[in-house]
C-alpha positions as CSV (number, residue, x, y, z in Angstrom):
1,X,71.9,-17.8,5.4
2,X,70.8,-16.1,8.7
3,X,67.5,-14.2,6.9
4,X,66.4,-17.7,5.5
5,X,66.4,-18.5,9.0
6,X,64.7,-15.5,10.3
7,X,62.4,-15.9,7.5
8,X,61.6,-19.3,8.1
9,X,61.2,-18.7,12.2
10,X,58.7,-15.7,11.0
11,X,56.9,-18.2,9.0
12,X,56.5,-20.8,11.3
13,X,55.4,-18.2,14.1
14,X,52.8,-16.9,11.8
15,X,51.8,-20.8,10.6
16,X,51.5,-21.5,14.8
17,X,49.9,-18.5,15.5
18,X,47.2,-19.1,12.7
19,X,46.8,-22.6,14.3
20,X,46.0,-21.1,17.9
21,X,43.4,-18.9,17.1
22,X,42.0,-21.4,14.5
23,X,42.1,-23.7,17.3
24,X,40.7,-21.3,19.6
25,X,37.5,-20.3,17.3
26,X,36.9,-23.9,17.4
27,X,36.5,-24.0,20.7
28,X,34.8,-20.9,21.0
29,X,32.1,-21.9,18.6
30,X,31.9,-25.3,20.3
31,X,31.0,-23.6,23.6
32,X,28.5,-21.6,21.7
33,X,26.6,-24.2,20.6
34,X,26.6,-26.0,23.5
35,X,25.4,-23.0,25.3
36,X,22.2,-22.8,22.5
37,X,21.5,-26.4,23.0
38,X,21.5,-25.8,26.6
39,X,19.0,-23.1,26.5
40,X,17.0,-24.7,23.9
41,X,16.7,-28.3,26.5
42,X,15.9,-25.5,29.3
43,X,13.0,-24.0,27.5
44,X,12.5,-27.7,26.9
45,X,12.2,-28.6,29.7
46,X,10.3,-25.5,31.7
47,X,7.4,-26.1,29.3
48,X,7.3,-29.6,30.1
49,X,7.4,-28.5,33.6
50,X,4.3,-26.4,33.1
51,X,2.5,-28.8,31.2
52,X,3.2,-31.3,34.2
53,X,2.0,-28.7,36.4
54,X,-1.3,-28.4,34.4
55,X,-2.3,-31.6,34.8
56,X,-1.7,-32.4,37.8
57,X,-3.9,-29.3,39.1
58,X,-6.1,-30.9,36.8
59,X,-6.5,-34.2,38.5
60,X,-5.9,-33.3,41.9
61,X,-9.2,-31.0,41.1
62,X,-10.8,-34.0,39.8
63,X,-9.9,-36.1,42.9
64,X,-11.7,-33.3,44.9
65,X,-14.5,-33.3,43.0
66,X,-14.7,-36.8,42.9
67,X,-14.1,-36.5,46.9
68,X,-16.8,-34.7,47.0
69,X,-19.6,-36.9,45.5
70,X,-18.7,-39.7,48.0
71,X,-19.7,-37.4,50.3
72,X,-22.7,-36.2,49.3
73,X,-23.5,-40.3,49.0
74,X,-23.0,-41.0,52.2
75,X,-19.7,-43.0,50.8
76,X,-16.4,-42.3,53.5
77,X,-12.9,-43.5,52.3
């Protein structure tokens, strides 16, 4: 009677144990992911950056130029 005990405490530790680290993988690979789609929106994110970047060189060299010809006309702001 007492090793159908044992054998059934065994069991169960081994069932519990199996749980935990299933349990724990799941976690782990949920961090993992999260941690890809976190550099993926970063990447994102910096090349939208740069692209902003871009054009706003862009038209702040327009403005100048722009600045420029109402000089040359005679035209103040």
């Amino acid at each position: 009677m007492f090793e159908l005990s044992a054998d059934k405490a065994i069991r169960q530790r081994c069932l519990a144990r199996q749980d935990f680290y299933r349990t724990q993988n799941t976690y782990k690979k949920a961090i993992d992911d999260l941690a890809k789609e976190k550099e993926r929106i970063t990447k994102e994110m910096e090349h939208v950056t740069d692209e902003k970047n871009r054009i706003i060189m862009e038209k702040d060299s327009e403005i100048d130029r722009l600045k420029e010809l109402l000089v040359q006309n005679g035209i103040t702001i």
